[in-house]
C-alpha positions in Angstrom: -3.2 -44.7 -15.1 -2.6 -47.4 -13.1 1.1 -49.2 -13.5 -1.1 -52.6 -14.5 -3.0 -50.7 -17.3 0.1 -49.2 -17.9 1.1 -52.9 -18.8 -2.5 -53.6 -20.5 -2.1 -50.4 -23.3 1.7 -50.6 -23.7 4.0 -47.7 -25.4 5.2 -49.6 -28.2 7.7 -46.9 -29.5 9.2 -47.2 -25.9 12.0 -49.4 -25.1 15.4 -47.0 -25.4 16.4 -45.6 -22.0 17.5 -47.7 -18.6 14.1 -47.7 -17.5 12.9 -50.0 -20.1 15.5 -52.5 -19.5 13.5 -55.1 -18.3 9.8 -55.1 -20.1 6.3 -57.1 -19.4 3.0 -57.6 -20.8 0.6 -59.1 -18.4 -1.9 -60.0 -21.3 -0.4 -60.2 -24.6 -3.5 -61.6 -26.1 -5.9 -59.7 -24.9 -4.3 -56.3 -26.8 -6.3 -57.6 -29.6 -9.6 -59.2 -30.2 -10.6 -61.2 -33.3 -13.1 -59.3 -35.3 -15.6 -60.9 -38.1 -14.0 -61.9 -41.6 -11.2 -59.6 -40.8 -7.3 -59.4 -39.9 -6.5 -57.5 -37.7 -3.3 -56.3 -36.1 -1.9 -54.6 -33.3 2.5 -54.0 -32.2 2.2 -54.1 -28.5 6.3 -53.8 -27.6 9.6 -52.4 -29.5 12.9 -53.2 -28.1 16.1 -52.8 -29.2 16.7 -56.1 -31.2 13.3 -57.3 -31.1 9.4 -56.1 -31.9 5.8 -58.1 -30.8 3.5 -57.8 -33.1 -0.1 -60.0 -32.2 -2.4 -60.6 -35.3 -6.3 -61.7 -34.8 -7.6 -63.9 -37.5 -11.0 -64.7 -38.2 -11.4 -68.2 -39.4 -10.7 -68.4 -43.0 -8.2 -65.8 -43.2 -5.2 -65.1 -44.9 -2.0 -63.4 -45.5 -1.1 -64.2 -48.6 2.8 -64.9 -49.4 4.6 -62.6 -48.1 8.5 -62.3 -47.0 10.0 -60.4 -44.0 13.1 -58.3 -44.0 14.8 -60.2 -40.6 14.1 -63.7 -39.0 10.7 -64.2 -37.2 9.2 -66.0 -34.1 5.8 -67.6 -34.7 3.2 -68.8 -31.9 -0.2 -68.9 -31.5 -1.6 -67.8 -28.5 -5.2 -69.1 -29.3 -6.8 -71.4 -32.2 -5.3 -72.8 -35.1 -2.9 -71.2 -38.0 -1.2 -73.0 -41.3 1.8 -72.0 -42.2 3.5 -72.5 -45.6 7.1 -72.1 -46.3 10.0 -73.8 -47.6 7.7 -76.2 -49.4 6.3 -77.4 -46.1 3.4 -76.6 -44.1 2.7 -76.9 -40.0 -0.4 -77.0 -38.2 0.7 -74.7 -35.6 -1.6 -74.6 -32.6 -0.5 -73.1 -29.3 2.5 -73.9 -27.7 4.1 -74.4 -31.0 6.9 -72.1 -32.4 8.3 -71.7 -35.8 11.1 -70.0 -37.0 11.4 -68.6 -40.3 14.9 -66.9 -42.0 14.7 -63.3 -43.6 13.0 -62.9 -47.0 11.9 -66.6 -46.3 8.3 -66.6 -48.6 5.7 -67.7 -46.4 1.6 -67.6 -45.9 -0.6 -67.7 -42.9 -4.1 -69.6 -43.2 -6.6 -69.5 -40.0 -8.1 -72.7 -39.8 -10.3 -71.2 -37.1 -10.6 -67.5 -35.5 -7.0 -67.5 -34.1 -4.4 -65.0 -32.4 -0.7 -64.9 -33.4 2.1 -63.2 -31.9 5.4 -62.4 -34.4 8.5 -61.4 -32.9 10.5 -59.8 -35.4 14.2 -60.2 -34.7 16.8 -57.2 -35.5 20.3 -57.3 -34.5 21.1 -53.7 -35.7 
């Protein structure tokens, strides 16, 4: 294994020792592929203080309301996502970001086949 596949098919229970001090994905979008009328999910890095996780929607798809135990990063790395929270809801396309607080009760709607990328945010 090459160090650039190596990058491609990440260890994503790696991350502890000195070695992993400084980490990189090369194509963080590419670790998952949107498959028909399905949601589909794949974690591609843990850190301490921080896990990736990158969703792939098919359009039409939807996680229902849901909360999560520690504040989250949102952005779409390709097509078009609703999110509802807070009483509000964004059109969040890419090179958007949204926030959201722990236990914060939110939903995800794909507009259109779509891939998301969640960084989950843990200071323990």
């Amino acid at each position: 294994m090459t160090e650039d596949d190596a990058r491609r098919d990440p260890d994503p229970g790696a991350g502890t020792g000195d070695e992993d001090a400084m980490r990189d994905l090369v194509d963080v979008a590419g670790l998952v592929q949107v498959q028909a009328e399905s949601t589909v999910s794949r974690t591609v890095l843990k850190a301490p203080g921080a896990r990736v996780v990158v969703f792939a929607f098919d359009a039409g798809q939807v996680l229902t309301e849901h909360t999560a135990a520690m504040p989250v990063l949102l952005q779409v790395l390709d097509g078009h996502l609703r999110i509802t929270a807070a009483g509000r809801t964004v059109d969040l396309r890419p090179g958007g970001l949204v926030h959201l607080t722990a236990r914060l009760p939110h939903a995800v709607d794909a507009v259109e086949a779509s891939r998301l990328m969640l960084t989950m945010l843990d200071s323990r």
